[in-house]
C-alpha positions, 0 to 999 in steps of 0.5 A: 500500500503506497504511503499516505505521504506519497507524491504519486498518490491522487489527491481529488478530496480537500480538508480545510483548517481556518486559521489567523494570519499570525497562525498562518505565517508561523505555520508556513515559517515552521514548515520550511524551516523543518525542511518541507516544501509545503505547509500542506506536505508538513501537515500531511506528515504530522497527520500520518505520522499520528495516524501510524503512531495511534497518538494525538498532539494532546497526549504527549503533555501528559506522557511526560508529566507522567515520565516526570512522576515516574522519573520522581519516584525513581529518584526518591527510591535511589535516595532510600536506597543510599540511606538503606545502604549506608544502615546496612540493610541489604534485604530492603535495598533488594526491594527498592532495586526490584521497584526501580527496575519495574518503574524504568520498565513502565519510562521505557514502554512510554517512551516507545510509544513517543515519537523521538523528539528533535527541539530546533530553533525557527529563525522567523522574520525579525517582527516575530518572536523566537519559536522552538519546534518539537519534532 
C-alpha cells in the first residue's frame, strides 16, 4: 500500500483548517524551516505520522508529566536506597532495586510509544518572536 505521504498518490478530496494570519505565517515559517516544501506536505506528515503512531498532539503533555512522576519516584527510591545502604540493610535495598527496575520498565514502554523528539530553533522574520519546534 503506497504511503499516505506519497507524491504519486491522487489527491481529488480537500480538508480545510481556518486559521489567523499570525497562525498562518508561523505555520508556513515552521514548515520550511523543518525542511518541507509545503505547509500542506508538513501537515500531511504530522497527520500520518499520528495516524501510524495511534497518538494525538494532546497526549504527549501528559506522557511526560507522567515520565516526570515516574522519573520522581525513581529518584526518591535511589535516595532510600543510599540511606538503606549506608544502615546496612541489604534485604530492603533488594526491594527498592526490584521497584526501580519495574518503574524504568513502565519510562521505557512510554517512551516507545513517543515519537523521538528533535527541539530546533525557527529563525522567523525579525517582527516575530523566537519559536522552538518539537519534532
Amino acid at each position: 500500500m503506497p504511503d499516505a505521504s506519497s507524491p504519486s498518490r491522487t489527491r481529488s478530496s480537500r480538508l480545510s483548517v481556518r486559521v489567523s494570519p499570525d497562525e498562518l505565517e508561523r505555520w508556513n515559517n515552521a514548515a520550511h524551516a523543518l525542511g518541507h516544501a509545503t505547509t500542506a506536505a508538513w501537515v500531511r506528515s504530522l497527520l500520518h505520522d499520528a495516524e501510524v503512531s495511534h497518538r494525538s498532539g494532546g497526549d504527549i503533555g501528559s506522557e511526560i508529566r507522567s515520565l516526570r512522576s515516574e522519573l520522581s519516584r525513581i529518584g526518591n527510591n535511589l535516595n532510600q536506597l543510599a540511606h538503606m545502604a549506608h544502615l546496612g540493610d541489604a534485604a530492603a535495598c533488594a526491594d527498592t532495586l526490584q521497584h526501580i527496575d519495574r518503574l524504568k520498565d513502565r519510562t521505557d514502554s512510554l517512551l516507545k510509544t513517543l515519537r523521538p523528539a528533535r527541539i530546533r530553533r525557527v529563525k522567523l522574520p525579525s517582527h516575530s518572536a523566537p519559536v522552538h519546534l518539537v519534532h
